[in-house]
C-alpha positions, -999 to 999 in steps of 0.1 A, spaced: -641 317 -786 -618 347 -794 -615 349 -755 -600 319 -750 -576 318 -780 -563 353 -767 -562 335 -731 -543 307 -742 -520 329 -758 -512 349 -731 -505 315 -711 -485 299 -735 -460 335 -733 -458 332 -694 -449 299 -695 -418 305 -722 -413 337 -696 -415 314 -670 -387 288 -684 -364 311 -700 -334 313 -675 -323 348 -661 -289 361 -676 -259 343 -661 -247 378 -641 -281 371 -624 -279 335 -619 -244 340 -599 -257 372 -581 -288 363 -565 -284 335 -544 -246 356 -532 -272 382 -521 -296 356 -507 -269 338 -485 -250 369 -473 -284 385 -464 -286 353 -443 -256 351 -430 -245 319 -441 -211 340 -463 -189 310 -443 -209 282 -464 -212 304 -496 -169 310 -497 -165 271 -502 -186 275 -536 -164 301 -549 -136 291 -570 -102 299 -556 -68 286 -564 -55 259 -542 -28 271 -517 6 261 -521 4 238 -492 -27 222 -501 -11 213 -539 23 202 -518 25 170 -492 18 134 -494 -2 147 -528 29 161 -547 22 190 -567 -14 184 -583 -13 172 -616 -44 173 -641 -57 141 -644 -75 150 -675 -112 146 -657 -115 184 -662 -106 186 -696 -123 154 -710 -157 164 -704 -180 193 -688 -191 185 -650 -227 193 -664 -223 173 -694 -217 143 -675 -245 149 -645 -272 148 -676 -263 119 -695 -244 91 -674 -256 76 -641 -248 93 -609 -221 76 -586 -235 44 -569 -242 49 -532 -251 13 -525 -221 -3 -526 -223 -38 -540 -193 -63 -547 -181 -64 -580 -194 -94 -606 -163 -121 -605 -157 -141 -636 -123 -157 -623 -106 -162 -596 -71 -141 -606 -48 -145 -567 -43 -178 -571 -9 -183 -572 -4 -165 -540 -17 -193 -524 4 -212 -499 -3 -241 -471 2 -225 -439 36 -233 -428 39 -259 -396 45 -238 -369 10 -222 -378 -8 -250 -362 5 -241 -326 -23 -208 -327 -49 -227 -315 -32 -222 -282 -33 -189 -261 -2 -199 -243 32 -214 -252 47 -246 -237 62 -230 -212 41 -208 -196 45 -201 -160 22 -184 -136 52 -162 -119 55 -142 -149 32 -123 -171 32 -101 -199 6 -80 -215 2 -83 -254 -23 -60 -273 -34 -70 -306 -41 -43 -329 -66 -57 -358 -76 -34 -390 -105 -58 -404 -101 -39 -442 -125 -43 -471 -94 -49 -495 -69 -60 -470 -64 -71 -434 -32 -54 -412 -24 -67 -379 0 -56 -351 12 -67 -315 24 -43 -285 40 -52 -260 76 -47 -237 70 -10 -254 73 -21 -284 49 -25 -315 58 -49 -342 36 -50 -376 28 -88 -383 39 -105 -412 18 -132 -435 47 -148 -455 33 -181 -431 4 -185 -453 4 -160 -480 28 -159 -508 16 -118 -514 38 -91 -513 39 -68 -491 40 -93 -465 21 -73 -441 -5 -74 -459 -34 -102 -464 -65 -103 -482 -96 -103 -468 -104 -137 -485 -107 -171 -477 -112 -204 -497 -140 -229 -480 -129 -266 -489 -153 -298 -497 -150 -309 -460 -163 -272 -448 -128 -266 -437 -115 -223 -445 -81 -219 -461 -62 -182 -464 -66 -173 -499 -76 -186 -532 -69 -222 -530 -55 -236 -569 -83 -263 -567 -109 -240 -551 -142 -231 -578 -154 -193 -577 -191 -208 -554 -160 -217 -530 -146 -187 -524 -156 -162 -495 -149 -126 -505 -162 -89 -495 -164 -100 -460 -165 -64 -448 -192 -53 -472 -221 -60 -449 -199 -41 -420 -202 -7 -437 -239 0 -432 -257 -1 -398 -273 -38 -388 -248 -63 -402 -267 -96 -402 -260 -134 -382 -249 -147 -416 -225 -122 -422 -211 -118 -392 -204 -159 -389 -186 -156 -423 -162 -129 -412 -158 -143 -379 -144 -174 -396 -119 -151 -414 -112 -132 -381 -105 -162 -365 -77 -181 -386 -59 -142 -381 -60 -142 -346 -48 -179 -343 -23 -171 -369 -12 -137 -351 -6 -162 -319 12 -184 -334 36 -151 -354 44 -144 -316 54 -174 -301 76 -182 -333 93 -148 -338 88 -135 -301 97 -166 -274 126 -155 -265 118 -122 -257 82 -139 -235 108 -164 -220 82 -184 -210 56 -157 -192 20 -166 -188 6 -138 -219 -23 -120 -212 -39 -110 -247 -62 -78 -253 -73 -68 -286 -87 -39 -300 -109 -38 -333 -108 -8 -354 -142 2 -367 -149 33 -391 -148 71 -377 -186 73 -374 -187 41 -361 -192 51 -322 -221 72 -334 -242 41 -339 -249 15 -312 -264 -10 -341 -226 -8 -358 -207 -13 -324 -227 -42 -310 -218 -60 -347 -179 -53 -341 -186 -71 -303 -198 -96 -315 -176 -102 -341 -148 -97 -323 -157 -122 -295 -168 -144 -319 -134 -145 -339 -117 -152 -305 -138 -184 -295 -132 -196 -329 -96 -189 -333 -94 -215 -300 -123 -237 -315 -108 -271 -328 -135 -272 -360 -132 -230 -360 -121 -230 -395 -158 -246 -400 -182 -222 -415 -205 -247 -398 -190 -240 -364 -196 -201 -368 -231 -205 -378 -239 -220 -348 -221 -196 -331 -239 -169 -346 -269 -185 -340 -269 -185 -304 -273 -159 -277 -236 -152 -268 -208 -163 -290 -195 -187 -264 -178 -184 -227 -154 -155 -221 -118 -168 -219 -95 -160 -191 -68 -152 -212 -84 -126 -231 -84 -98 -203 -99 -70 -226 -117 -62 -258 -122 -29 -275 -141 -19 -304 -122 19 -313 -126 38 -337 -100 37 -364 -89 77 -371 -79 79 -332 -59 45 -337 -42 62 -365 -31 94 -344 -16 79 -320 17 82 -336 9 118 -343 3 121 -305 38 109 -292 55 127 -319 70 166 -313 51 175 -344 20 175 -325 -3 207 -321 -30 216 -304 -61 228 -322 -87 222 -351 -74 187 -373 -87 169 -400 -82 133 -411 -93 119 -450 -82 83 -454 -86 65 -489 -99 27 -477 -110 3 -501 -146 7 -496 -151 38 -482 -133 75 -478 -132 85 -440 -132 121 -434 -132 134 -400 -127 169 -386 -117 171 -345 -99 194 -322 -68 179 -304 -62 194 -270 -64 180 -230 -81 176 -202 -63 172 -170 -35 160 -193 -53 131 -210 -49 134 -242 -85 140 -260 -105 142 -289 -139 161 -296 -154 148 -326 -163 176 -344 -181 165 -384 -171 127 -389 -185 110 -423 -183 77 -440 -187 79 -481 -191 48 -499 -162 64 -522 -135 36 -515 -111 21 -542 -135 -4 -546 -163 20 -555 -141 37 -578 -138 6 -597 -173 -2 -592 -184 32 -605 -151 28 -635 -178 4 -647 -211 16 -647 -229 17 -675 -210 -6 -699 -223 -33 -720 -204 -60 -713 -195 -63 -676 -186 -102 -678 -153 -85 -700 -147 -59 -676 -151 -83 -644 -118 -95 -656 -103 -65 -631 -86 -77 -603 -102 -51 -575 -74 -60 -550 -46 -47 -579 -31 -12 -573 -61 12 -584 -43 25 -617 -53 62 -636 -78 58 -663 -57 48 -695 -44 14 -677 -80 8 -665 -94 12 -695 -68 -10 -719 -69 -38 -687 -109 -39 -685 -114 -38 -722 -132 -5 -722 -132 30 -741 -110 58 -723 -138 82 -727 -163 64 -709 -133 59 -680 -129 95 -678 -163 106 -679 -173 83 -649 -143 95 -628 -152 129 -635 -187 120 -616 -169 105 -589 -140 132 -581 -174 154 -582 -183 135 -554 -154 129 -535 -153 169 -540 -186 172 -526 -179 151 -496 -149 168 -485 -160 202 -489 -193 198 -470 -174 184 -440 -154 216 -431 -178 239 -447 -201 228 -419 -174 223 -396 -169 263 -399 -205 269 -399 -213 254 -371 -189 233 -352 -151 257 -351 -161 288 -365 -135 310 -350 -107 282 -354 -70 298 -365 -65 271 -386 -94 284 -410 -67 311 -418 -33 296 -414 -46 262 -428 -59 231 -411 -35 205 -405 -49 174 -428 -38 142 -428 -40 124 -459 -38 85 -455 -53 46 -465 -42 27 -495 -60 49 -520 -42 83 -509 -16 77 -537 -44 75 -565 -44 109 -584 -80 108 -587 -84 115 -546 -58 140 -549 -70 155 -576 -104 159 -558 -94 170 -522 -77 199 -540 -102 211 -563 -128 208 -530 -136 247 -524 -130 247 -485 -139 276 -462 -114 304 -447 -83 309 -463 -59 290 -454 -67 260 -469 -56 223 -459 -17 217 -451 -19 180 -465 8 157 -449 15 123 -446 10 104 -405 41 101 -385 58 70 -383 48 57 -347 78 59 -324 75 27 -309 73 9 -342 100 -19 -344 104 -50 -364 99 -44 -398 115 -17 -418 87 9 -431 89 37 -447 62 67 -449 41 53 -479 38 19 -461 32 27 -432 6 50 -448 -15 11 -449 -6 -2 -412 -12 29 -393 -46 19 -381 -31 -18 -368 -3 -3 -351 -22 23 -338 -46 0 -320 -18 -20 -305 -14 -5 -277 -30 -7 -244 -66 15 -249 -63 36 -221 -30 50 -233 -55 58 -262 -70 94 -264 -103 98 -249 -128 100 -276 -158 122 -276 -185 113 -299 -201 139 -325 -237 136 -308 -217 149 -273 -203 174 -282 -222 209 -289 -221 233 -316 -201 262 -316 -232 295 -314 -222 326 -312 -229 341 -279 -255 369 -280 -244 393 -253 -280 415 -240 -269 454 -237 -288 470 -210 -310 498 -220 -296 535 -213 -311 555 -186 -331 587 -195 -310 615 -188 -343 628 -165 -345 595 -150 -306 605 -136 -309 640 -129 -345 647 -123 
């Protein structure tokens, strides 16, 4: 018996042994000597901490101001006792319906979309007209290009919102199964079709989903129609049109074949709809989706292209003198997810390309900012109150407009910076690893554009300059180039910031750079040269 108590003893001390943590020197040291002895130094770097670099604190961000996530609470601290960051993004719990009084009836001349040509079309004539459609989880943003021109649409024909180039992604369904823009004034909350985009962010978007954004996509293209032949006649003077549209769908989207065959279909579902005479019918759509094809091709749709939104967006950037060959980055701020994308820009036989090099889609939107602003309270019904469409503001105004304490606020956005951090700094850590290792831009920094309608949040900002990043240049943060065949509408850099993408894409798609998905394009490995062995002096002279 005195055996085993002296056993147990000697157990009990290695385990205490075992769980007592190593001095912090050690802790810091060993896995620096483990990763160097490995090689892997280029990963390692974006772990140290470093001070940001004057460009990366200057740009579209503005100097970087202290949000107060770093000083309200300890990154730790908030990892052990508050939930991590939701990664299934789930629309928030509505308790009202709070855009109501942007509703308008859609003005008379609205009715004439149904048609694909004016009155007084004639065959001896034509002219091509791209439509450039951003189908956004907050917002939708549409464009047309055409005479060399691109003009950003306006929606002051059914919406009352402001911006006018700017709609929600919303529609009211009526007691006759008729869709209305908007929120209608009479419409009850079991009315009202919302987060039509939701289902579109994930891989295998189903019928059902699909047939209610379809009904959505199809009142814009009839309404884009009708925007032309009221603001635009004169300039058609009676041509026969020939209409192309291009979808933008997120920068990993052409990595998947499940997510491109759901913006087809979508896309050539909106169009039969938008001719349909009961389109506006949710019952319509389902049948729709239910069938095999969405319905017969139409002869005055001569092309449709699903592309992928980041290459929409640097088209301006491409046609401007500022352009540069060489490694690029692109982080844009949507409302359900944060985009980031590293690519080289550079030719082949003069056309225009891009590699893709690490593209990734994070569920880190405004929307999932708010979501994640209210995780973990008590009352959510209060906090529902939100409007999620509203400018995201910082962390005080959230707090007093939800109804809930500051300090929860802050810890939660402390999470999510961490992970908007995260996110960023594993794309070009791996992009250096593995993808552009010997890139100059790792040392004179990579050009980054900074873009979507969450870029001017000071959260994101906050968190793309505290993200570690390899080399030593860091990121030289700028704002896209107006594009310089924008006409119409007065913009300046922050708005067109939100209609890049839509302007982007309207424009013929082979005048579009040719894209090269991620899975095409090989890593960059370092080329192991073989040195020949010496000959023996004797094998020479002897």
């Amino acid at each position: 018996m005195a055996d085993l108590k002296s056993e147990l003893k000697k157990i009990r001390a290695q385990r205490i042994d075992t769980r007592s943590a190593p001095p912090r020197a050690a802790r810091e040291q060993r896995p620096t000597e483990s990763r160097r002895d490995r090689g892997e130094t280029a990963v390692l770097r974006t772990l140290q901490p470093a001070p940001a670099t004057d460009e990366s604190a200057k740009g579209v961000c503005g100097p970087r101001r202290d949000s107060g996530i770093g000083a309200a609470v300890s990154m730790q601290k908030v990892a052990r006792l508050a939930s991590p960051v939701p990664t299934v993004f789930k629309p928030l719990t509505k308790s009202g319906l709070l855009r109501q009084k942007l509703y308008r009836d859609p003005a008379d001349w609205v009715a004439c979309g149904v048609n694909t040509q004016m009155e007084s079309a004639s065959v001896l004539r034509h002219v091509d007209i791209v439509i450039g459609l951003d189908f956004g989880t907050s917002y939708t943003k549409a464009a047309v290009g055409f005479m060399d021109k691109i003009y950003p649409v306006t929606w002051e024909g059914v919406s009352l919102a402001v911006p006018s180039f700017l709609l929600a992604s919303e529609y009211t369904v009526g007691p006759l199964g008729d869709a209305m823009f908007g929120q209608h004034p009479a419409c009850r909350l079991d009315e009202f079709a919302t987060d039509l985009k939701l289902p579109f962010l994930q891989p295998g978007a189903s019928a059902p989903s699909i047939a209610r954004a379809a009904v959505f996509l199809g009142m814009v293209l009839g309404y884009i129609r009708a925007w032309v032949f009221r603001y635009h006649s004169k300039k058609l003077s009676g041509a026969t049109i020939r209409w192309q549209l291009n979808l933008g769908a997120p920068c990993n989207g052409m990595e998947s074949e499940r997510i491109v065959k759901a913006y087809e279909r979508l896309a050539d579902m909106a169009w039969v709809l938008s001719m349909h005479p009961d389109g506006r019918k949710f019952i319509t759509a389902e049948s729709h989706a239910s069938a095999s094809l969405p319905g017969p091709p139409c002869a005055d749709l001569i092309a449709r292209t699903i592309c992928p939104e980041f290459v929409a967006q640097m088209a301006g950037y491409m046609a401007s003198p500022q352009r540069v060959r060489g490694l690029h980055a692109l982080i844009d701020v949507g409302g359900g997810t944060v985009d980031i994308v590293t690519f080289n820009v550079h030719a082949i036989e003069d056309e225009d390309t891009f590699p893709f090099l690490v593209p990734e889609v994070r569920p880190l939107g405004t929307h999932a900012l708010s979501h994640n602003r209210l995780t973990d309270i008590e009352e959510p019904a209060t906090a529902a109150d939100y409007d999620e469409l509203d400018p995201v503001p910082e962390a005080e105004e959230f707090a007093a407009r939800a109804g809930i304490g500051i300090g929860h606020v802050r810890e939660r956005d402390a999470l999510f910076s961490q992970s908007v951090s995260k996110s960023v700094r594993s794309v070009f850590a791996t992009t250096k690893a593995r993808r552009y290792r010997l890139s100059d831009a790792w040392a004179g920094g990579v050009r980054t554009f900074f873009t979507g309608g969450g870029s001017s949040v000071g959260l994101y900002q906050d968190a793309i300059a505290r993200a570690h990043l390899p080399g030593t240049g860091g990121l030289l943060i700028r704002p896209l180039p107006l594009h310089p065949r924008l006409d119409g509408l007065p913009l300046d850099s922050g708005q067109y910031q939100r209609v890049s993408v839509a302007c982007g894409l309207a424009q013929d798609s082979f005048t579009l750079a040719r894209i090269i998905a991620a899975n095409e394009v090989e890593d960059d490995t370092p080329v192991m040269y073989q040195t020949a062995d010496r000959p023996d002096r004797d094998d020479i002279y002897g």
